[in-house]
C-alpha positions, -999 to +999 in steps of 0.1 A: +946+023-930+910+009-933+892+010-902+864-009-909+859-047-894+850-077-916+811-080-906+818-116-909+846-114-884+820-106-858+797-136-859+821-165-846+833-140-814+792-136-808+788-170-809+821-179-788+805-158-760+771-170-760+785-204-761+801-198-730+776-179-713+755-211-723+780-235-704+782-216-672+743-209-670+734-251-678+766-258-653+752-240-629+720-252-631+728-288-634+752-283-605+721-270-580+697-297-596+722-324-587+721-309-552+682-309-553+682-346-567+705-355-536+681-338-510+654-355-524+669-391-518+683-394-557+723-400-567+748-365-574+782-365-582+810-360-555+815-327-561+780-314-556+783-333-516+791-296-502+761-277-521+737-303-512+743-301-475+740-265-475+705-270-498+696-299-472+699-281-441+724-253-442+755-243-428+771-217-408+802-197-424+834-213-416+843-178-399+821-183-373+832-203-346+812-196-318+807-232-294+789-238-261+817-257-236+807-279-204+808-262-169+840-262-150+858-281-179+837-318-172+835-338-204+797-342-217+786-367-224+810-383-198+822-420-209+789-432-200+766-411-222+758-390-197+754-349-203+764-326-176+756-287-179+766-275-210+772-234-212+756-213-239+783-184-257+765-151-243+795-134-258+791-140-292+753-137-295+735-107-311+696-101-304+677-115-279+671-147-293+698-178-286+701-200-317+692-239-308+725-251-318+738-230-293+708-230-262+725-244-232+715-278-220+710-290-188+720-324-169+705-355-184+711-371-149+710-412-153+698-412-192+713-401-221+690-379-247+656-402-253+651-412-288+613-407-295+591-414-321+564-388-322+540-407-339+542-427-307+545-398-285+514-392-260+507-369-232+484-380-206+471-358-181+450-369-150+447-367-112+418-343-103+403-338-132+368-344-146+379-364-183+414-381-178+431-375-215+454-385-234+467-365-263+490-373-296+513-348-307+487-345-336+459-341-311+481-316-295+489-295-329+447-292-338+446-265-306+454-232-311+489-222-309+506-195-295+544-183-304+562-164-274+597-152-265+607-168-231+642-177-213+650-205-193+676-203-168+696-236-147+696-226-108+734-232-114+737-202-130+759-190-105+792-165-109+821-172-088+855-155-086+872-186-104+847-178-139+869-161-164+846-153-187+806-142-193+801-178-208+809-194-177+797-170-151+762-168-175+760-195-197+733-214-181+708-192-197+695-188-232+661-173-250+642-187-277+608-181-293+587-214-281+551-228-300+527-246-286+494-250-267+486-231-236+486-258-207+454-235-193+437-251-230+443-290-220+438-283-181+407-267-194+399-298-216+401-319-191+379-299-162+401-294-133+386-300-096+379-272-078+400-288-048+430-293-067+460-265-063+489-280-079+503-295-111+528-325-117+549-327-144+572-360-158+594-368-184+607-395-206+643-400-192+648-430-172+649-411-144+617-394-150+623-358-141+595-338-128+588-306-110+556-300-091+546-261-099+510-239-084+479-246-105+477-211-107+510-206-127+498-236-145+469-219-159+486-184-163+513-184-194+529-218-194+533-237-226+534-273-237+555-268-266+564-285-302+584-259-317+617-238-305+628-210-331+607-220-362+612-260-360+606-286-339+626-290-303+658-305-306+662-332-286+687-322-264+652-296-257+631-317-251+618-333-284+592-338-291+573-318-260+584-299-232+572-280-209+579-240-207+573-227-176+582-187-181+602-171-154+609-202-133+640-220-124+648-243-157+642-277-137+606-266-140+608-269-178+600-304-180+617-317-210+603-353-231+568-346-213+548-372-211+524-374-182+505-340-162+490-351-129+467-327-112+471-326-074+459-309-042+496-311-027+532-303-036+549-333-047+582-344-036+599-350-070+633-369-080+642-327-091+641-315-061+669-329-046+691-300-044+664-274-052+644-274-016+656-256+017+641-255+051+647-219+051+615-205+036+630-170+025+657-192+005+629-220-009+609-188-020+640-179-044+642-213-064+607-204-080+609-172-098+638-155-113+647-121-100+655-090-121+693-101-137+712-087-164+746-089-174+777-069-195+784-094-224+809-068-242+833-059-230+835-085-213+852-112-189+882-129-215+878-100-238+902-071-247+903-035-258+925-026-285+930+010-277+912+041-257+881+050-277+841+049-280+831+014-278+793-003-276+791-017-243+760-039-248+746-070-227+713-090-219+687-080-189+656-103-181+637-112-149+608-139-139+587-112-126+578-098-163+593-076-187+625-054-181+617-019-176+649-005-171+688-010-171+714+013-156+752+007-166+780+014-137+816+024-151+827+032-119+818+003-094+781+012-087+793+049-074+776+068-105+746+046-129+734+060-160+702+042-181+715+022-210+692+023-240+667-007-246+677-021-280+649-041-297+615-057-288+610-063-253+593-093-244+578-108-206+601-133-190+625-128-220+660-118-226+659-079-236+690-062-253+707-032-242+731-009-248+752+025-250+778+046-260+809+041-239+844+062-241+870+042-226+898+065-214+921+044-214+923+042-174+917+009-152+873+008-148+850-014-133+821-020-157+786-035-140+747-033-150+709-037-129+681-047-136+641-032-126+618-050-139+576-041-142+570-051-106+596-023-097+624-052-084+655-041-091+687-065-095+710-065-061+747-060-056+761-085-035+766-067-009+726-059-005+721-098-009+745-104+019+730-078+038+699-094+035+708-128+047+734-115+076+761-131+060+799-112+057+799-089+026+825-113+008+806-145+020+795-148-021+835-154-025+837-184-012+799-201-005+773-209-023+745-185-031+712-193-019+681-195-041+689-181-078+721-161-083+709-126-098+735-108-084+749-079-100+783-087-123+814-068-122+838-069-147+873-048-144+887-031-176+928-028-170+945-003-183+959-027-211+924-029-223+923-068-205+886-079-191+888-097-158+861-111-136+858-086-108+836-104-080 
């Protein structure tokens, strides 16, 4: 039998293949340049809609469903537009940084989200100054910008026996990288008096939100910022300007700023209702953030599937300035060992940590602290109660007062279950 193919045999299966590597290669490309075309303002075909969103903007996998939920289960916004606190997934989140789709958002008391035009946008800042100015959000954008990690954290942020899970007892907090101008630039610009010792701050909501903060933190590290993780604020933010204020309570984070008034005086301010107490040791706590950190796996809502070594891992921060160290507890605070400090740690910032953990199996009660650089370190609530002569399970059943950095338990039962332990 002859072996030997027909040479001419060859040619037409040649050509059927490059004909057909042809098709798919000019299908392919006509398919993305239709999705182009679309992003660009210009007419595609039906079935390129899904491709040209995700060339647009882009998508998240379908697999990942990760959602931030209101506190205590109240609809935002409410039937009158109104948004209430809105909690931030800390158990799903990797890093340090909190995506923007996913930062938490604060009340928008009596206004729904402003709708502003930048172009239109200005900042005015006056008072005690030497040149009252006002600035555009180009104005703003020919300074010198800086780029820095900071958190922001709601004075709600509080844990209370009812929160089943590190989202609610947590999810008032979030960490993004924010750009902008130094406020010390434009106070600068402006020439502040040498009598002046604080600094006004109001927004754009109807209600006009403001928060009266030290000249001195004023012209330390805070930042009028454009930009939250690579693009402009969101809205919800603050868009286009807000004010970052690292380590304070968030209600100091000014969002739609518009107006900067220097002052020689602390200003009663629509924010601070709420926020104040007579008690100065408890108005001293509603400033700066103490060392916190939390346990976001394993976790409150979360479960084991079987005795074995697991990565326990979780978020640390503090107002005071970078995190220095975190101890994990896996026996109620009777024994601590240092977790290890995963990733780049940043002032005034979320910081990652982590470590080995064997689970035996047996019923534990998993719990982290926090020092941070100015050697404070994160208290159990029984040392907070301590401190304000209050019964050791007051925390159960009252309010906390000042910001809540108290130390978070969370029991592992021996069906590998995760339960808030406070």
């Amino acid at each position: 039998m002859n072996s030997k193919r027909n040479p001419a045999s060859k040619k037409p299966a040649d050509s059927t293949k490059a004909s057909r590597r042809r098709f798919l290669t000019t299908g392919a490309a006509a398919a993305a340049l239709g999705a182009v075309r679309t992003a660009t303002g210009q007419t595609s075909p039906p079935e390129a809609k899904s491709l040209t969103d995700q060339v647009a903007y882009g998508d998240r996998s379908h697999y990942v469903t990760s959602l931030r939920v209101p506190v205590d289960g109240r609809p935002s916004p409410d039937e009158f537009g109104m948004t209430f606190h809105v909690l931030a997934p800390l158990q799903d989140l990797v890093g340090i940084i909190t995506p923007s789709s996913l930062h938490f958002i604060g009340t928008h008391r009596g206004s729904i989200v402003p709708d502003i035009d930048p172009q239109q946008h200005r900042l005015m800042i006056h008072g005690m100054v030497d040149r009252p100015l006002e600035f555009s959000m180009d104005d703003l954008k020919r300074f010198p910008s800086v780029s820095r990690v900071h958190f922001i954290e709601c004075l709600g942020n509080h844990s209370k026996p009812e929160d089943k899970t590190v989202q609610e007892t947590h999810g008032l907090t979030s960490c993004s990288e924010w750009t902008g101008v130094l406020l010390s630039v434009l106070l600068k610009e402006c020439g502040v008096q040498n009598r002046a010792s604080w600094v006004v701050s109001e927004g754009s909501e109807e209600v006009k939100g403001a928060g009266s903060i030290r000249l001195a933190k004023a012209m330390d590290d805070c930042i009028v910022a454009y930009g939250q993780n690579g693009e402009p604020i969101r809205p919800q933010q603050g868009f286009p300007l807000r004010l970052v204020v690292p380590g304070f309570e968030g209600i100091y984070n000014t969002k739609w700023l518009r107006r900067i008034k220097v002052v020689d005086r602390y200003y009663m301010t629509y924010n601070d209702y709420g926020h104040i107490s007579k008690d100065e040791e408890v108005a001293a706590l509603t400033f700066q953030w103490g060392p916190k950190s939390v346990i976001t796996f394993p976790s409150g809502g979360q479960k084991l599937p079987a005795p074995g070594i697991y990565q326990l891992t979780g978020l640390a921060w503090s107002g005071g300035g970078a995190v220095r160290r975190v101890e994990v507890s896996t026996n109620g605070g009777h024994t601590w060992k240092d977790a290890e400090i995963r990733g780049a740690v940043h002032p005034k910032a979320h910081t990652r940590f982590g470590m080995d953990w064997k689970w035996d199996g047996g019923e534990c009660v998993l719990q982290s602290r926090c020092t941070d650089e100015l050697g404070q370190v994160q208290p159990s609530r029984a040392q907070l109660a301590a401190f304000f002569k209050v019964p050791p399970d007051h925390y159960k059943t009252h309010g906390v007062q000042g910001s809540d950095n108290m130390i978070q338990p969370w029991r592992v039962a021996g069906d590998g279950s995760v339960h808030n332990a406070i």
